[in-house]
C-alpha positions in Angstrom: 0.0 0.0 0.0 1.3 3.7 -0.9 0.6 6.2 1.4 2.1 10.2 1.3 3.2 12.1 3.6 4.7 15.9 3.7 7.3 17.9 5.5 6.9 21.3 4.9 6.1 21.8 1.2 8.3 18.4 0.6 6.1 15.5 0.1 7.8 11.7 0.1 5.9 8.5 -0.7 5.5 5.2 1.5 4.8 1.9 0.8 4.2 -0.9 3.2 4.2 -3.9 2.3 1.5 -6.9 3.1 4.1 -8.5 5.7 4.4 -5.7 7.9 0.5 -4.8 7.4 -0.1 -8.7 8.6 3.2 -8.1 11.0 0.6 -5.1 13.2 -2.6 -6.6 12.6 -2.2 -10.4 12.8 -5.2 -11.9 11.3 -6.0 -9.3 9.0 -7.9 -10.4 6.0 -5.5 -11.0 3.2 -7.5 -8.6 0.4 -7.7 -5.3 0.0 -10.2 -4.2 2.2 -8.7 -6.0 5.4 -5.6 -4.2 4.5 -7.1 -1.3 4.0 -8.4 -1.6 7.4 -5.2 -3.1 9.0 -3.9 0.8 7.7 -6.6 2.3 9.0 -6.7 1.4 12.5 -3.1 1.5 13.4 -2.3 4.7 11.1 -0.7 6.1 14.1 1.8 3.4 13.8 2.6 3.5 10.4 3.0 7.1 10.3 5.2 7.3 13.6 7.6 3.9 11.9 7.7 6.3 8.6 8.7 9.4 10.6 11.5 7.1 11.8 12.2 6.3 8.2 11.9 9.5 6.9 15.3 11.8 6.1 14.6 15.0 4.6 16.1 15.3 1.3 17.1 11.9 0.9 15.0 10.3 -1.5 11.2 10.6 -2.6 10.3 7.1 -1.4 10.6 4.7 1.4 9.6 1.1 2.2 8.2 0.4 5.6 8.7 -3.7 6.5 7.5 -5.7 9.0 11.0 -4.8 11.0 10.2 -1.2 11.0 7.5 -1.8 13.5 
């Protein structure tokens, strides 16, 4: 799943993938709309494990893995 986020006027993409979606919410349904809801209810999370990620002016796009959480 690709997400955005923005620093400033800066914007970087994110993409999680399915094993670190399942890796937070264990039992999620494996199609789009349990991912979508595995997202969803632990956005905080995600977006706290991309902040970790995130290095301003690096690069435009980061993976977020089941390690990053």
């Amino acid at each position: 799943m690709r997400f955005w986020g923005h620093d400033s006027a800066i914007e970087a993409s994110f993409y999680i993938d399915e094993g670190a979606l399942k890796h937070i919410q264990p039992g999620a349904n494996p199609n789009e709309s349990g991912f979508l809801n595995a997202f969803d209810s632990h956005r905080d999370l995600i977006c706290a494990a991309a902040a970790r990620k995130y290095v301003r002016g690096s690069r435009g796009s980061y993976d977020l893995v089941a390690g990053d959480f």
